[in-house]
C-alpha positions in Angstrom: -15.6 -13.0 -6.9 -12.4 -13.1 -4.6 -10.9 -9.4 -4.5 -7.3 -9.2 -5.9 -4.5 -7.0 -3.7 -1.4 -5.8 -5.1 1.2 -5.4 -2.1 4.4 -4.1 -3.6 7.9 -4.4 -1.5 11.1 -2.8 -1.1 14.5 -4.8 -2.9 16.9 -2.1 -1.4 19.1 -3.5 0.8 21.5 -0.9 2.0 21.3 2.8 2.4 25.4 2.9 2.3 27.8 0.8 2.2 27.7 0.3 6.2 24.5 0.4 6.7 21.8 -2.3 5.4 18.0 -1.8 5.5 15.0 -3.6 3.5 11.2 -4.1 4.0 9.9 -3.7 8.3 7.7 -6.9 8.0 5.2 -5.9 10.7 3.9 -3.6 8.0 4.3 -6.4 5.7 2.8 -9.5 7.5 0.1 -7.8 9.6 -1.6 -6.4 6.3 -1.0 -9.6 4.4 -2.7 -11.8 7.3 -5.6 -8.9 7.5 -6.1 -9.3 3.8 -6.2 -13.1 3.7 -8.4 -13.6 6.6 -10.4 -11.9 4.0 -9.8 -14.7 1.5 -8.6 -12.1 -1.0 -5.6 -13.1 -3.4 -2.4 -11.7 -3.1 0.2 -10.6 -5.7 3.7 -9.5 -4.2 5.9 -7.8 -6.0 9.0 -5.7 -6.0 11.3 -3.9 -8.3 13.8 -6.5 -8.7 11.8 -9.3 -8.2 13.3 -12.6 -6.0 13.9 -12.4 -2.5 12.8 -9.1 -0.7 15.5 -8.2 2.2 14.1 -7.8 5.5 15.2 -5.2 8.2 16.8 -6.8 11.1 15.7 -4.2 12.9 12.3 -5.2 12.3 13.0 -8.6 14.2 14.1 -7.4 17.5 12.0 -7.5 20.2 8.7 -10.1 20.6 7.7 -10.6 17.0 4.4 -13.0 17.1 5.3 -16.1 15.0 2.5 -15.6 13.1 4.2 -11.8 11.4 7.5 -13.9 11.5 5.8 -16.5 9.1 4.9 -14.0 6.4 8.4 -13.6 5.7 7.6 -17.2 3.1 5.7 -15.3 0.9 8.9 -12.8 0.3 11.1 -15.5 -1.2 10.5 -15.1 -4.6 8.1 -11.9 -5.3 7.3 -10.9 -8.8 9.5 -7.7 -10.6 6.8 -4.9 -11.2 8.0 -5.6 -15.2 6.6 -8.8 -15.0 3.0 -7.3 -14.1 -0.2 -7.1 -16.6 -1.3 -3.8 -15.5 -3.5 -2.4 -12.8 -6.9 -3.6 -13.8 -6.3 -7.1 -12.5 -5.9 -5.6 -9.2 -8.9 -3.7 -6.9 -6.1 -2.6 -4.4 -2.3 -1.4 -4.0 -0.7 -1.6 -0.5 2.7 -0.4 -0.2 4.2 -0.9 3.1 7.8 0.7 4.5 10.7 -0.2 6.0 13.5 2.8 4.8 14.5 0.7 2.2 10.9 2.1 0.0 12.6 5.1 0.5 15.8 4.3 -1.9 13.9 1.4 -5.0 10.2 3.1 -5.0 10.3 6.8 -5.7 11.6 7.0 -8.9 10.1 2.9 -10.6 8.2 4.2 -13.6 6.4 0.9 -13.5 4.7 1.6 -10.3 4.1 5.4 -11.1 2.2 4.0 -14.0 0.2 1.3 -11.7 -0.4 3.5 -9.3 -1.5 6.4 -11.7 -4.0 3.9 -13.6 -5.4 2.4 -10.1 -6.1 6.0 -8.5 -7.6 7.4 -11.9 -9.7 4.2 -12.2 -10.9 4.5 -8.8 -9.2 1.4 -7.2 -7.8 1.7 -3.3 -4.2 2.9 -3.3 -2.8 2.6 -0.1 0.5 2.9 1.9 1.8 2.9 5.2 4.9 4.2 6.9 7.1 4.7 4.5 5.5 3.4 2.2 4.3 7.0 0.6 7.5 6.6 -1.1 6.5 5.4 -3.3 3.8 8.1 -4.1 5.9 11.5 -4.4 6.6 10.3 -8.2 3.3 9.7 -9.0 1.7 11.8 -11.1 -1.8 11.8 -13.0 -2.6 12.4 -16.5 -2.8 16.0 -16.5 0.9 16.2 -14.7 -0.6 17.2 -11.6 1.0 15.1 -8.7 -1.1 12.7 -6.8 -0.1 13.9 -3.6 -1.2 17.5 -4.2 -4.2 18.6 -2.5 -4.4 15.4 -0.5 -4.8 15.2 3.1 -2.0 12.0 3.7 0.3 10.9 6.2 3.7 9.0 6.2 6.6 8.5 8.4 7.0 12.0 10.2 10.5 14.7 9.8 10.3 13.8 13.7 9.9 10.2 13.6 12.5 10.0 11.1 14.8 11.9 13.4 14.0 10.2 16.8 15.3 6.6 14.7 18.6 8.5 14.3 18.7 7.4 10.5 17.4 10.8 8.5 21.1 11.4 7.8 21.4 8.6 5.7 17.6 9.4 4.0 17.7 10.5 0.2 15.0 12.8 1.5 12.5 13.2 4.3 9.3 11.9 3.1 7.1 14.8 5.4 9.0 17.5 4.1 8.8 16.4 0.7 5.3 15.1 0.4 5.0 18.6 2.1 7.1 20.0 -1.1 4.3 18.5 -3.4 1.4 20.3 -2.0 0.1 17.3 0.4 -1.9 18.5 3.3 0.1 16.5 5.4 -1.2 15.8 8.8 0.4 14.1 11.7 -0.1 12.8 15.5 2.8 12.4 18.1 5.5 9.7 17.6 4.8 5.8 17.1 0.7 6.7 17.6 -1.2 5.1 15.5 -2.9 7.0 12.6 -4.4 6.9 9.2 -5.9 9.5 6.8 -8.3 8.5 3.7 -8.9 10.6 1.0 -11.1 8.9 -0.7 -9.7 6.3 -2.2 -6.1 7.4 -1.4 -5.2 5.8 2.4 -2.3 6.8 4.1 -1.1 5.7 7.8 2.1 7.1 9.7 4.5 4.8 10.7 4.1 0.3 11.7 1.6 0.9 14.5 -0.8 2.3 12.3 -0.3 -1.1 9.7 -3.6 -2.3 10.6 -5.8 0.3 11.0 -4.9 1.3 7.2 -5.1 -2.5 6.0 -8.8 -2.3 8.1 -9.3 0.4 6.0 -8.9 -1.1 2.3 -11.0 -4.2 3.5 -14.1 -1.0 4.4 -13.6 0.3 1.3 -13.5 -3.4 -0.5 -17.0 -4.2 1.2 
């Protein structure tokens, strides 16, 4: 039977009023193509639902045509609201892009999907800034996920070097840091992953794969 990934998306589209953001898609389409070379279904869903922005910056440069197709299956994603529950799904992928960092934290609705897939022992990963959307998380005995967890996310340095942290709600090390993660990181833009368990993190789009890699391991 076909294995079943949840992949939920940013809707924020602006971290002020002059300056616009959304999902990176590399971390988007590179897991989403990983995952269906796999031939495992794919849910997409957001916290709005409908059409996910992307980041323009995430376009510059030589995208393969292949990432830039993905962008099809962000036209109309599902609003978390709208979902069952967790057990339909036998993995959660939350990639970033800095809008994660202004819709995810604080979505009750993923807190609870995320809570029920960790507890239930079902893959939740997340990549870049992704983790985002894991500092609200917490289990049923109030402890947060993140505590105790060796993870990694989009680094206080990385975050610095892209000239944006001034505009950031918070700095996902610090506060991941703040909630008792053992948070460990490599130099800038290297690619890197940590799994705990069932809990897989990776640091910033180069390391997209390696965690999406990752979640197929644990799947097989």
């Amino acid at each position: 039977m076909s294995k079943h990934i949840l992949m939920v998306v940013t809707t924020a589209d602006k971290m002020n009023e002059n300056h616009e953001t959304g999902l990176w898609l590399s971390e988007f389409g590179e897991a989403y193509i990983e995952f269906k070379k796999q031939g495992y279904n794919i849910t997409v869903a957001s916290p709005l639902g409908g059409k996910t922005p992307v980041d323009e910056r995430s376009l510059q440069g030589e995208t393969p045509q292949e990432i830039l197709d993905t962008a099809k299956y962000l036209e109309n994603t599902t609003k978390l609201e709208e979902l069952n529950g967790s057990l339909s799904y036998d993995a959660i992928f939350l990639p970033g892009g800095h809008g994660t960092m202004f819709d995810l934290p604080d979505n009750k609705k993923l807190q609870s999907l995320i809570r029920d897939m960790y507890e239930s022992n079902r893959i939740v990963a997340a990549v870049c800034h992704g983790p985002a959307g894991l500092v609200g998380v917490k289990l049923s005995d109030g402890t947060p996920l993140v505590k105790g967890k060796t993870v990694t996310a989009f680094t206080d340095a990385e975050e610095r070097e892209t000239t944006l942290d001034r505009f950031m709600p918070f700095l996902l090390e610090t506060r991941l840091r703040e909630l008792g993660a053992n948070f460990v990181a490599v130099s800038n833009w290297n690619d890197h992953l940590q799994t705990e368990g069932h809990l897989i993190t990776g640091q910033n789009p180069q390391s997209t794969i390696s965690v999406a890699k990752e979640v197929i391991k644990q799947l097989s």
